[in-house]
C-alpha positions as CSV (number, residue, x, y, z in Angstrom):
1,X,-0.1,22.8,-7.7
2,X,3.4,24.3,-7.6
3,X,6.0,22.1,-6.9
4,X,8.8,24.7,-8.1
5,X,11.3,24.9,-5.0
6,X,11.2,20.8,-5.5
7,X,11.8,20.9,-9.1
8,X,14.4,23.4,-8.9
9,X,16.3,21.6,-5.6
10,X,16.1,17.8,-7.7
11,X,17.7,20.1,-10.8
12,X,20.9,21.5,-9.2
13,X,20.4,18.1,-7.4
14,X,21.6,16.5,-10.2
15,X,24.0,18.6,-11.7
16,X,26.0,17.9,-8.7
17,X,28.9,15.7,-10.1
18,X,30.5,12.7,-7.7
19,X,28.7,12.5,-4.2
20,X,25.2,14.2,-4.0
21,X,23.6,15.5,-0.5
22,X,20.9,13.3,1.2
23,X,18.6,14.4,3.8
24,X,19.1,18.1,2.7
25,X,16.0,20.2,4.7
26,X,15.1,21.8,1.5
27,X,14.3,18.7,0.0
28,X,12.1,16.9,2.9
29,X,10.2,19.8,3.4
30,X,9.3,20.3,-0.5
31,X,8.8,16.4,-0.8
32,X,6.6,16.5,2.4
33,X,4.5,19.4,1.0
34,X,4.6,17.8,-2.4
35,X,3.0,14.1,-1.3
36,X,0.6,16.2,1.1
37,X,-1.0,18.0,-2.1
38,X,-1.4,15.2,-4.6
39,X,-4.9,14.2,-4.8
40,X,-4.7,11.5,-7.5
41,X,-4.6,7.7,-6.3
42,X,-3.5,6.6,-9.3
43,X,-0.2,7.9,-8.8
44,X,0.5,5.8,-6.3
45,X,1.6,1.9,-6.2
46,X,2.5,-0.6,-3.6
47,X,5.3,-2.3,-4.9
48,X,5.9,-5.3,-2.2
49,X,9.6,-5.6,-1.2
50,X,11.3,-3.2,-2.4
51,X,14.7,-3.6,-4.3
52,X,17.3,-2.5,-1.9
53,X,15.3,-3.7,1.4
54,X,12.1,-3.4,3.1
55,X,8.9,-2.3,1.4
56,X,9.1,-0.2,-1.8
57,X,6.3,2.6,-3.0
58,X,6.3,4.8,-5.8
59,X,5.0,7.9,-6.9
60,X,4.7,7.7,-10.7
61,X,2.9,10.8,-12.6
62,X,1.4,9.3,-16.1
63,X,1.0,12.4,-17.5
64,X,3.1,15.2,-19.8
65,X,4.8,18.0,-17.6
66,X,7.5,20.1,-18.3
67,X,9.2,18.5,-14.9
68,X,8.6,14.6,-14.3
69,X,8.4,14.3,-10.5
70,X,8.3,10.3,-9.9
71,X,9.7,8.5,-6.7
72,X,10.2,5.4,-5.3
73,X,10.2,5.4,-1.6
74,X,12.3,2.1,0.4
75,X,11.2,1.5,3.9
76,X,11.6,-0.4,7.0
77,X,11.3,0.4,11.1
78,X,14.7,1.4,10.7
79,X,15.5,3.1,7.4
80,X,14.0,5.3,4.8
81,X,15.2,5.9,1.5
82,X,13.4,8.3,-1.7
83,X,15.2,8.8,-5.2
84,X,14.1,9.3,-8.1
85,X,11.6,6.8,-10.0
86,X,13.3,7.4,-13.6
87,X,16.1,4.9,-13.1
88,X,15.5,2.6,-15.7
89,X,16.7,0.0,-13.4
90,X,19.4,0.5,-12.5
91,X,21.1,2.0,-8.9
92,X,20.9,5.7,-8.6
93,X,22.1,8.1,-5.4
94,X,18.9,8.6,-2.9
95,X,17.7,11.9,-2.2
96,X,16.8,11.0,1.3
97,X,18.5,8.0,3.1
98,X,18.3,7.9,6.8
99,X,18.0,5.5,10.1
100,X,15.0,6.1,12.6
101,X,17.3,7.8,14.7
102,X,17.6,10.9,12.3
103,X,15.6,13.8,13.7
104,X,13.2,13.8,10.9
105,X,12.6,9.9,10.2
106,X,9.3,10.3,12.1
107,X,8.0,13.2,10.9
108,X,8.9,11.9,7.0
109,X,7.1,8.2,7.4
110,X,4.0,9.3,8.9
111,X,3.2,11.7,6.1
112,X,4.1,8.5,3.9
113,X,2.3,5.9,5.3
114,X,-0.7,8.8,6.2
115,X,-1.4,9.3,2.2
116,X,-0.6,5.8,0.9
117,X,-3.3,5.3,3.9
118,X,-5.6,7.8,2.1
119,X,-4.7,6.4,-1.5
120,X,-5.3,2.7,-0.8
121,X,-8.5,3.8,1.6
122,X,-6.7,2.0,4.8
């Protein structure tokens, strides 16, 4: 599985110094095609609330890669938020954060709840 255009996005992603872009096309449509081709359940936890609001799930890959791809993903009916799950804790910037009236909030949950469906055999 390729997940280059992701990887490359998060790196000038974070090279970005001060305010970083959220809800950048790019991004969603590498995530989306990223969380559509993992086939592993173990990579994926229910967390219960999550730590900013609503529910939180993560993405977490236990295994050596040149690129560690982990996410936590913050939800409710009305908000959405993905950043990175190497945080150590502590606050970082979201790579996606955006209300249910945002064009692709729709699109974006279903393919998240559809595979946390799949993983957790709901």
């Amino acid at each position: 599985m390729s997940n280059e255009v992701l990887e490359k996005y998060i790196e000038k992603w974070e090279a970005v110094e001060g305010i970083k872009p959220k809800n950048q096309k790019v991004f969603i449509d590498s995530f989306i095609e990223f969380i559509n081709k993992l086939d592993d359940c173990s990579v994926f936890s229910f967390d219960g609330e999550g730590s900013y609001f609503g529910k939180q799930l993560s993405i977490r890959r236990d295994f050596f890669s040149e690129f560690d791809l982990s996410f936590e993903i913050c939800f409710d009916e009305k908000t959405l938020s993905i950043y990175t799950g190497n945080h150590d804790g502590l606050w970082t910037p979201e790579y996606v954060l955006m209300s249910s009236r945002h064009k692709r909030f729709d699109e974006l949950m279903g393919v998240i709840k559809n595979k946390f469906r799949w993983a957790f055999g709901l």
